[in-house]
N, CA, C and O atoms as a CHARMM CRD file, in Angstrom:
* protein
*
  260
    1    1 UNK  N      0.84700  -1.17800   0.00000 PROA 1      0.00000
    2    1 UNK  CA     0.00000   0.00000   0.00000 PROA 1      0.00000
    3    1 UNK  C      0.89200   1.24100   0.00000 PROA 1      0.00000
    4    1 UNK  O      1.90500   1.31100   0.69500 PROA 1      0.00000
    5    2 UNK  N      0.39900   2.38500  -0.95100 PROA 2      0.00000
    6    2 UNK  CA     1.38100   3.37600  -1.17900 PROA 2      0.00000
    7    2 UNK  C      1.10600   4.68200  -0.47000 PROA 2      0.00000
    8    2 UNK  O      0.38700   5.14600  -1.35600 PROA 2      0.00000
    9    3 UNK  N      1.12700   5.60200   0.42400 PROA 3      0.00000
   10    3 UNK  CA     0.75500   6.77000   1.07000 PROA 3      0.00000
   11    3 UNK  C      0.52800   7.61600  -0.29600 PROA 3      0.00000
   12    3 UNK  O      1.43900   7.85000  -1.09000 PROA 3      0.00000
   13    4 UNK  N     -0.66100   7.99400  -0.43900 PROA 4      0.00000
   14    4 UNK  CA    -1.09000   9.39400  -1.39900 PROA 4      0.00000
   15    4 UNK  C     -1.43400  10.42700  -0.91700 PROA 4      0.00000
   16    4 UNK  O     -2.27900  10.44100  -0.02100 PROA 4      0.00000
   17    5 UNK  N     -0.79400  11.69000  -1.45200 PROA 5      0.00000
   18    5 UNK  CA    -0.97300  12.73500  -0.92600 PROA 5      0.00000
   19    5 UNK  C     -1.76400  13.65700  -2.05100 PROA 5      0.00000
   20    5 UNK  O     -1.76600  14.88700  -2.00100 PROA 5      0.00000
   21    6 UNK  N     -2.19000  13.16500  -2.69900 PROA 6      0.00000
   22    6 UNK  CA    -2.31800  13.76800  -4.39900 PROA 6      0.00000
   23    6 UNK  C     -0.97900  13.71600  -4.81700 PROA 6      0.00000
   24    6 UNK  O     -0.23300  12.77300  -5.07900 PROA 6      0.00000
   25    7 UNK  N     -0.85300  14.79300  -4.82100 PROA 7      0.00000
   26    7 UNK  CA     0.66000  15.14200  -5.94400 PROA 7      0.00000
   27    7 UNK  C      2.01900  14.95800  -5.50100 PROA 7      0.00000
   28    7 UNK  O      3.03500  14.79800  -6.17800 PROA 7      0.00000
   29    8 UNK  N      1.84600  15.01500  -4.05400 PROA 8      0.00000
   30    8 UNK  CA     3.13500  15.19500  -3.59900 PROA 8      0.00000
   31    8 UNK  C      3.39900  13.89600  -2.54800 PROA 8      0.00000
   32    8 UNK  O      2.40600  13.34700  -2.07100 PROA 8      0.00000
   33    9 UNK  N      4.36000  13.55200  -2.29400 PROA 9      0.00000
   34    9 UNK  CA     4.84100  12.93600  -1.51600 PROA 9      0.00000
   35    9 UNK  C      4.88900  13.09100  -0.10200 PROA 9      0.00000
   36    9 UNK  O      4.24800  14.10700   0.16600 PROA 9      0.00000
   37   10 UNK  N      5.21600  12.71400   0.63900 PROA 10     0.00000
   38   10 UNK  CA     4.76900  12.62400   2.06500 PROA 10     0.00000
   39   10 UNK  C      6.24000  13.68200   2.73800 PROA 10     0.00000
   40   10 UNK  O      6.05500  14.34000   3.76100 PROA 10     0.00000
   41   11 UNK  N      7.07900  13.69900   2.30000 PROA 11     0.00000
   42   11 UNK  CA     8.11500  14.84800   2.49100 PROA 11     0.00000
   43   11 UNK  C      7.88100  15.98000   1.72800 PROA 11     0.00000
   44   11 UNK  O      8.01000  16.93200   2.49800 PROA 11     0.00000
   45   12 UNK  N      7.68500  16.25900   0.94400 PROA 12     0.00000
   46   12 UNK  CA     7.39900  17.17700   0.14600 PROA 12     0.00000
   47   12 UNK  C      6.05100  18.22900   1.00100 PROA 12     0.00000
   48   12 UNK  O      6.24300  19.43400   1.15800 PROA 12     0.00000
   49   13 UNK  N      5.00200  17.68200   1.38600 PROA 13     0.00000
   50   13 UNK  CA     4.15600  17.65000   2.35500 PROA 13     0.00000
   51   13 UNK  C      4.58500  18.20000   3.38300 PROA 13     0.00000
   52   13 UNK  O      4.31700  19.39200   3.53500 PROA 13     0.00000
   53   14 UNK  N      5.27300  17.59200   4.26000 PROA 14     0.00000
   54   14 UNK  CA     6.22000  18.21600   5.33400 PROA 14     0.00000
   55   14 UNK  C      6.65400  19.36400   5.16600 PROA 14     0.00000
   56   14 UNK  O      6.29300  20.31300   5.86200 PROA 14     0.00000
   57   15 UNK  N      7.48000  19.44400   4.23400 PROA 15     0.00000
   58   15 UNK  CA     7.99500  20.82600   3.46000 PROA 15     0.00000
   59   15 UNK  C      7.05700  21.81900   3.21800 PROA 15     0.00000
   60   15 UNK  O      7.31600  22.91300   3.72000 PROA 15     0.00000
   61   16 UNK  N      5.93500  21.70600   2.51500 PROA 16     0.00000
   62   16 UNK  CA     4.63200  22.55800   2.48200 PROA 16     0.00000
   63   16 UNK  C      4.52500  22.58900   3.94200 PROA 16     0.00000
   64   16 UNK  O      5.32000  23.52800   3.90400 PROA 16     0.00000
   65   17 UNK  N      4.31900  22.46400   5.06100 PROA 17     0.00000
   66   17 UNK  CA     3.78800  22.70100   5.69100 PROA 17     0.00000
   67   17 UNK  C      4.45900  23.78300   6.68000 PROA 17     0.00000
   68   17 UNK  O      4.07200  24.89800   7.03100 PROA 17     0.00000
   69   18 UNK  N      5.59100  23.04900   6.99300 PROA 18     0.00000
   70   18 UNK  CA     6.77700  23.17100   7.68600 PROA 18     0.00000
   71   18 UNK  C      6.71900  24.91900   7.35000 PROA 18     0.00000
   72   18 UNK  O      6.69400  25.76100   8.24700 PROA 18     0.00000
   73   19 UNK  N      6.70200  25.26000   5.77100 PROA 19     0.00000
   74   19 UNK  CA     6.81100  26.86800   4.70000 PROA 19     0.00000
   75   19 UNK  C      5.60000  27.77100   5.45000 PROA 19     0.00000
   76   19 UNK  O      5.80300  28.98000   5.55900 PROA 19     0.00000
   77   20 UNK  N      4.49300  27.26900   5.90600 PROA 20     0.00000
   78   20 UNK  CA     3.75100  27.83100   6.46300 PROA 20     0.00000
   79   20 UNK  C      3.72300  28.56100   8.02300 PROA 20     0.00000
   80   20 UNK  O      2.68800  29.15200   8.33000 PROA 20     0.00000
   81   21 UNK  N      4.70000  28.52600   8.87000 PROA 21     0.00000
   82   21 UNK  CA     4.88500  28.72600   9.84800 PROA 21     0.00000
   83   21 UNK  C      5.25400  29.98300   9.46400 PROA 21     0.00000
   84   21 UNK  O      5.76700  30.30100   8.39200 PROA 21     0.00000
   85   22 UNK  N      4.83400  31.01700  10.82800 PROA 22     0.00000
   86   22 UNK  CA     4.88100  32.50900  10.77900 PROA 22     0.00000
   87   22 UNK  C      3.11700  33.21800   9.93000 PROA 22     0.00000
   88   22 UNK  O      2.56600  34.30600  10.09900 PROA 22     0.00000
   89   23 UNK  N      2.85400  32.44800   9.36400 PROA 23     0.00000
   90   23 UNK  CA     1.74600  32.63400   8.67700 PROA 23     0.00000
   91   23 UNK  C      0.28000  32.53400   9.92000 PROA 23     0.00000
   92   23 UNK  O      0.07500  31.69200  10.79400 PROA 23     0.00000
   93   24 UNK  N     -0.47600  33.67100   9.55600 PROA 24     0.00000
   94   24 UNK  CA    -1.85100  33.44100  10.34100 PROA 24     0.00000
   95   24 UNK  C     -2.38200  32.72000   9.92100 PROA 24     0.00000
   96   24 UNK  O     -3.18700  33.13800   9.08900 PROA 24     0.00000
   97   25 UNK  N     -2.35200  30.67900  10.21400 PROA 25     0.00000
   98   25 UNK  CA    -3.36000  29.95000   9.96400 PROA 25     0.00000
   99   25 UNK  C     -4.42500  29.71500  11.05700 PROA 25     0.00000
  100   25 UNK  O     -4.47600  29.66800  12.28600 PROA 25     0.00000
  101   26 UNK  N     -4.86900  29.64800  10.48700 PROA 26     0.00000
  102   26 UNK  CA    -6.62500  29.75200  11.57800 PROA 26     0.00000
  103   26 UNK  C     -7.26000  28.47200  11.96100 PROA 26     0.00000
  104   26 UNK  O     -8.01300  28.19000  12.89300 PROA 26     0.00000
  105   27 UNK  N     -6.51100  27.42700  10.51900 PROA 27     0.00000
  106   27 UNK  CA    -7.43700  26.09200  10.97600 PROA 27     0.00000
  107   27 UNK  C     -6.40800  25.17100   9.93600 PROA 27     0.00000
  108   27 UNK  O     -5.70500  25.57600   9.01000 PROA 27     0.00000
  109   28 UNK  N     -6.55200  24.14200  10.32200 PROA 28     0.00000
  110   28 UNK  CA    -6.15900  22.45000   9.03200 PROA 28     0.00000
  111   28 UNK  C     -6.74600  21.71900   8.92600 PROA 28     0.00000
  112   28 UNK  O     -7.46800  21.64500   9.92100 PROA 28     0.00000
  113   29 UNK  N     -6.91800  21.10400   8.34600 PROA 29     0.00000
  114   29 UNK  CA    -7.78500  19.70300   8.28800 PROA 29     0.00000
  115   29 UNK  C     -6.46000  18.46600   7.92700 PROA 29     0.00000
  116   29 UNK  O     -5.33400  18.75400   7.52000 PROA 29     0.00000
  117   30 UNK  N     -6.81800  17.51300   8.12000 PROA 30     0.00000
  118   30 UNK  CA    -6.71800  16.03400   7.93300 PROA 30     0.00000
  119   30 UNK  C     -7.40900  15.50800   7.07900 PROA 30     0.00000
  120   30 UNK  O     -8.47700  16.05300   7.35800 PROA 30     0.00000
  121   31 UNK  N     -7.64600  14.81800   6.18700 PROA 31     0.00000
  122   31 UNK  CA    -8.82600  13.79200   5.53200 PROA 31     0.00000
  123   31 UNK  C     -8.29000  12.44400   5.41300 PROA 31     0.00000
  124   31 UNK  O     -7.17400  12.01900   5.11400 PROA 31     0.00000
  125   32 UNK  N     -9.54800  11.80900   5.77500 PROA 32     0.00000
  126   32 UNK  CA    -9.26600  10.34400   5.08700 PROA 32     0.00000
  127   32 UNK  C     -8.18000   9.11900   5.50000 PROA 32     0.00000
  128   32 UNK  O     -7.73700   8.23700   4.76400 PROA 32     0.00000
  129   33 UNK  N     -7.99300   9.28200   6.45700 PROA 33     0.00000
  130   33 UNK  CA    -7.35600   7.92700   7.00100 PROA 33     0.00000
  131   33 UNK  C     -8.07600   6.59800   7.62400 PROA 33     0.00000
  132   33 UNK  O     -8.72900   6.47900   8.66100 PROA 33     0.00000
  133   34 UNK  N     -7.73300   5.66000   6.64400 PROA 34     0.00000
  134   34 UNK  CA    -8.77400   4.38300   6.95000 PROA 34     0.00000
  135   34 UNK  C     -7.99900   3.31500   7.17000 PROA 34     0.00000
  136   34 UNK  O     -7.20800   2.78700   6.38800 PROA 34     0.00000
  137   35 UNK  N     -8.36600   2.90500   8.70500 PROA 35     0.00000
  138   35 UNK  CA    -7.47200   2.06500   9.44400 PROA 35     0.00000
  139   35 UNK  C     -7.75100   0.55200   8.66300 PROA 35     0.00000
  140   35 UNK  O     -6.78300  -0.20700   8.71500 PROA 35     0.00000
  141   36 UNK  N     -9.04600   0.00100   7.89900 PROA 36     0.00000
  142   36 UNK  CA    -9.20400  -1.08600   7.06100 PROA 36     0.00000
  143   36 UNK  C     -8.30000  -1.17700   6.09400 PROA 36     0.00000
  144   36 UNK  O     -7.64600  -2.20600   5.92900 PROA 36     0.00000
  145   37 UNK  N     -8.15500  -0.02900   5.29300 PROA 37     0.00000
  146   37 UNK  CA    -6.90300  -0.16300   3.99900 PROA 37     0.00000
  147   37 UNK  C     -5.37200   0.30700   4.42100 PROA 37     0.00000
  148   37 UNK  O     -4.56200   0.81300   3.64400 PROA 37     0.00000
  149   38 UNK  N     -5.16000   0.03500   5.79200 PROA 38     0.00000
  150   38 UNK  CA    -4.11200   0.39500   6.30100 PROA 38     0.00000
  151   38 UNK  C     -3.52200  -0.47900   7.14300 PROA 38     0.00000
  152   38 UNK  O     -3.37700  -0.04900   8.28800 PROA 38     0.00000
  153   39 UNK  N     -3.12100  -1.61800   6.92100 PROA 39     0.00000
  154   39 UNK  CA    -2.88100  -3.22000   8.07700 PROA 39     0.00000
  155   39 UNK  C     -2.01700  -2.88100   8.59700 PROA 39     0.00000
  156   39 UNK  O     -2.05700  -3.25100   9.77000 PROA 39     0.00000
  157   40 UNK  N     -0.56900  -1.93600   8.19700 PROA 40     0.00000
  158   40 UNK  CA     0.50700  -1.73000   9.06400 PROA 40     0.00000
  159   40 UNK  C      0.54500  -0.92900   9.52200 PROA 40     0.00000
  160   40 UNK  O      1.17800  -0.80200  10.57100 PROA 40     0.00000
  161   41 UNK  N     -0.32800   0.31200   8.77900 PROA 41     0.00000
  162   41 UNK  CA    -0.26600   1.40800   9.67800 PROA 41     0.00000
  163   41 UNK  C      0.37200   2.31300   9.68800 PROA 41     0.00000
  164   41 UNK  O      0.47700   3.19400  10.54100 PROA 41     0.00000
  165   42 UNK  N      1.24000   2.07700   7.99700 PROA 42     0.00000
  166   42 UNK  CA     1.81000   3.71000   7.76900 PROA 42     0.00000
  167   42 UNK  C      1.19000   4.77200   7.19600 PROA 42     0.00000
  168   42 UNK  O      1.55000   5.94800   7.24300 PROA 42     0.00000
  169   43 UNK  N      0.02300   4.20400   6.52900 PROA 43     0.00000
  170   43 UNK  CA    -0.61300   5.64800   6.44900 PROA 43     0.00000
  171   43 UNK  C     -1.47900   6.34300   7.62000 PROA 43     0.00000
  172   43 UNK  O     -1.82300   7.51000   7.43500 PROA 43     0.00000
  173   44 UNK  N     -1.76000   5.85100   8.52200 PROA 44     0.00000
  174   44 UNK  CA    -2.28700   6.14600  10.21700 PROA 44     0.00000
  175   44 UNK  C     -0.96500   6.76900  11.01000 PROA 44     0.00000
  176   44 UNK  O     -1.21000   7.37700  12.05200 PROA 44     0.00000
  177   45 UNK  N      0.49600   6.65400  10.56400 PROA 45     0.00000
  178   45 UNK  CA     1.64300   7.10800  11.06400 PROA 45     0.00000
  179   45 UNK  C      2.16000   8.11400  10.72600 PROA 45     0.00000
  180   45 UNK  O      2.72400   8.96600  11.41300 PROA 45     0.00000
  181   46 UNK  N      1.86900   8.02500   8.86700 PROA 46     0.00000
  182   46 UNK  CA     1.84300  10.06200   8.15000 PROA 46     0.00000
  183   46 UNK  C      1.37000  10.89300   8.56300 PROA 46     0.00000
  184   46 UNK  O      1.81800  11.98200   8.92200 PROA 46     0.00000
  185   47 UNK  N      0.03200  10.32900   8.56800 PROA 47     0.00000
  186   47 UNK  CA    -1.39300  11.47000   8.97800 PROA 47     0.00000
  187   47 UNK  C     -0.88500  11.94700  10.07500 PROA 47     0.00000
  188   47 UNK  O     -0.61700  13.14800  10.07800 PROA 47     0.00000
  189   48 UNK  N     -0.53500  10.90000  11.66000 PROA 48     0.00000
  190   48 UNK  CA    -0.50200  11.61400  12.55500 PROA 48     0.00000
  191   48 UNK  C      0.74600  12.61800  12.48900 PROA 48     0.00000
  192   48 UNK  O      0.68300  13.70800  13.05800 PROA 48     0.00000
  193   49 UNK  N      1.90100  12.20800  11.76600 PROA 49     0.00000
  194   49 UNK  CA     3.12500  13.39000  11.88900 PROA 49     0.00000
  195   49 UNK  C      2.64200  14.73700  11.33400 PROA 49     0.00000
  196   49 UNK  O      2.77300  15.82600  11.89200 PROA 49     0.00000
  197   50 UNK  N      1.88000  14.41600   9.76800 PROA 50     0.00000
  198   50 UNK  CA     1.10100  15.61500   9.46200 PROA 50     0.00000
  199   50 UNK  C      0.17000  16.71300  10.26000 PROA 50     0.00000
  200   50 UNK  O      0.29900  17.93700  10.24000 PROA 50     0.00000
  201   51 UNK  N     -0.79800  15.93300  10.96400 PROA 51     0.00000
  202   51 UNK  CA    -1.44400  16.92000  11.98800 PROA 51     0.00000
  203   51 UNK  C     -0.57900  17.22900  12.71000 PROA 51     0.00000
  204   51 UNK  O     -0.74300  18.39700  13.06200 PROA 51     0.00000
  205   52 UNK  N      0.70600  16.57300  13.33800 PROA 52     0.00000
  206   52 UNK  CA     1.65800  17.25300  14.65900 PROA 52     0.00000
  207   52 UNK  C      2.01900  18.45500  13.76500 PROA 52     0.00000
  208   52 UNK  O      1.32100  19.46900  13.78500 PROA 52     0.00000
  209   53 UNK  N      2.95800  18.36000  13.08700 PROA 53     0.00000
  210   53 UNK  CA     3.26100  19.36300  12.39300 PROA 53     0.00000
  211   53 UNK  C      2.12300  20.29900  11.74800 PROA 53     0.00000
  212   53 UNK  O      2.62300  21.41100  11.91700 PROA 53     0.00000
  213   54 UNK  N      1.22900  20.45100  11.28600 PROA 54     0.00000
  214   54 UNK  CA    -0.56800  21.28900  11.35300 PROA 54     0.00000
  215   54 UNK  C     -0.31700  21.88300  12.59400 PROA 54     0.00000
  216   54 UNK  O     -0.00100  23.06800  12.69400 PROA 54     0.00000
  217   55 UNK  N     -0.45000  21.06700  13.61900 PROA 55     0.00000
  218   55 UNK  CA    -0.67800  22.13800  14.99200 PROA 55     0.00000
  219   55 UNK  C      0.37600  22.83900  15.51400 PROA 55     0.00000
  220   55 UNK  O      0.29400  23.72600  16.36400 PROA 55     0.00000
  221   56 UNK  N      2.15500  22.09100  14.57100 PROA 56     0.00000
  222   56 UNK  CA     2.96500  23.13900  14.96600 PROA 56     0.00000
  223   56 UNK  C      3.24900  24.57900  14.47100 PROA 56     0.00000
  224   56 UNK  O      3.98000  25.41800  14.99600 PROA 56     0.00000
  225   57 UNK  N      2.55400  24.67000  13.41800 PROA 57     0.00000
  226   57 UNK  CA     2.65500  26.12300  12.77800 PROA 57     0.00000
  227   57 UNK  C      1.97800  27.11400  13.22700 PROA 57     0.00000
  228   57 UNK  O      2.20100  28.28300  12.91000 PROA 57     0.00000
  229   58 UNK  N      0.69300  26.56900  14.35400 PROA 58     0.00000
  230   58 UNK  CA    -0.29000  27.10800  14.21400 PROA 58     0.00000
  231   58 UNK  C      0.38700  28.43000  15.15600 PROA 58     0.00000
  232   58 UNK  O      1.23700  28.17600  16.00900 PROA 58     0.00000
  233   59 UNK  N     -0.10400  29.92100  14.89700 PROA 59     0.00000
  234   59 UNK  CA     0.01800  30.66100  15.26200 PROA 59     0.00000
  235   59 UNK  C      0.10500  30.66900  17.20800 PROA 59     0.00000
  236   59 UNK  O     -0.85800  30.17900  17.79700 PROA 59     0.00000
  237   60 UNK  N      1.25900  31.22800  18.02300 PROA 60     0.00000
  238   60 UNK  CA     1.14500  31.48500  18.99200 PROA 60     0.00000
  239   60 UNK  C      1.95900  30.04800  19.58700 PROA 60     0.00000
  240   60 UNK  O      2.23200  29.91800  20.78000 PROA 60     0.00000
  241   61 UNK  N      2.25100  29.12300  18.65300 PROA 61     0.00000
  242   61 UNK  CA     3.31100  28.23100  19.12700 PROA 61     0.00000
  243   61 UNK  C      4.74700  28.58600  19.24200 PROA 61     0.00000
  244   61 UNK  O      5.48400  29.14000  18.42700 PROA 61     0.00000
  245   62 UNK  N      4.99900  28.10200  20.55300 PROA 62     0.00000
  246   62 UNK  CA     6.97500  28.60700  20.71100 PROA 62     0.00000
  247   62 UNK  C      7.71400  27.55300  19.71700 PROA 62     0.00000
  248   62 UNK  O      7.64700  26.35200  19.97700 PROA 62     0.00000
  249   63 UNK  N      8.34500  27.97000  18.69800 PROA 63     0.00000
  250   63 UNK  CA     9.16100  27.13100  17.96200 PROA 63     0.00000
  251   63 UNK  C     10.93400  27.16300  18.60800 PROA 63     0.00000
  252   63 UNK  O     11.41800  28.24700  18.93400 PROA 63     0.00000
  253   64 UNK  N     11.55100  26.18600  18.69400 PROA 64     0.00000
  254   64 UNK  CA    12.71000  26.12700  18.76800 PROA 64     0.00000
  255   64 UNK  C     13.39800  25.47800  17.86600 PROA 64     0.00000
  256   64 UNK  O     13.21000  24.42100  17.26400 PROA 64     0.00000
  257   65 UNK  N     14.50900  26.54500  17.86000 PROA 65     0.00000
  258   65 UNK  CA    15.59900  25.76400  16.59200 PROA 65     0.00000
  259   65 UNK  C     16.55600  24.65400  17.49700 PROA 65     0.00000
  260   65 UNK  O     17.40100  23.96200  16.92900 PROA 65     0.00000
């Protein structure tokens, strides 16, 4: 089973997201993770790094280098 992101890859993703910090985001979403078409559980393991990183940009978070 292959992680789809549409277009981009699951680092690439990261990277988009990661670019967004400093930015007033207001909200993210997630879609679509289905623990049936997922037996090992790496696409249930993207998603969640994706939302960590979603809630790390979010405005009013202390970032450290």
């Amino acid at each position: 089973m292959t992680v789809n992101l549409g277009i981009y890859d699951q680092h690439q993703a990261l990277e988009i997201i990661r670019g967004l910090r400093g930015l007033n985001i207001v909200g993210a979403d997630l879609v679509e993770i289905s623990p049936p078409y997922d037996p090992h559980g790496t696409t249930a393991l993207v998603g969640a790094n994706l939302a960590f990183e979603m809630l790390c940009v979010l405005p009013g978070v202390a970032y450290r280098v």
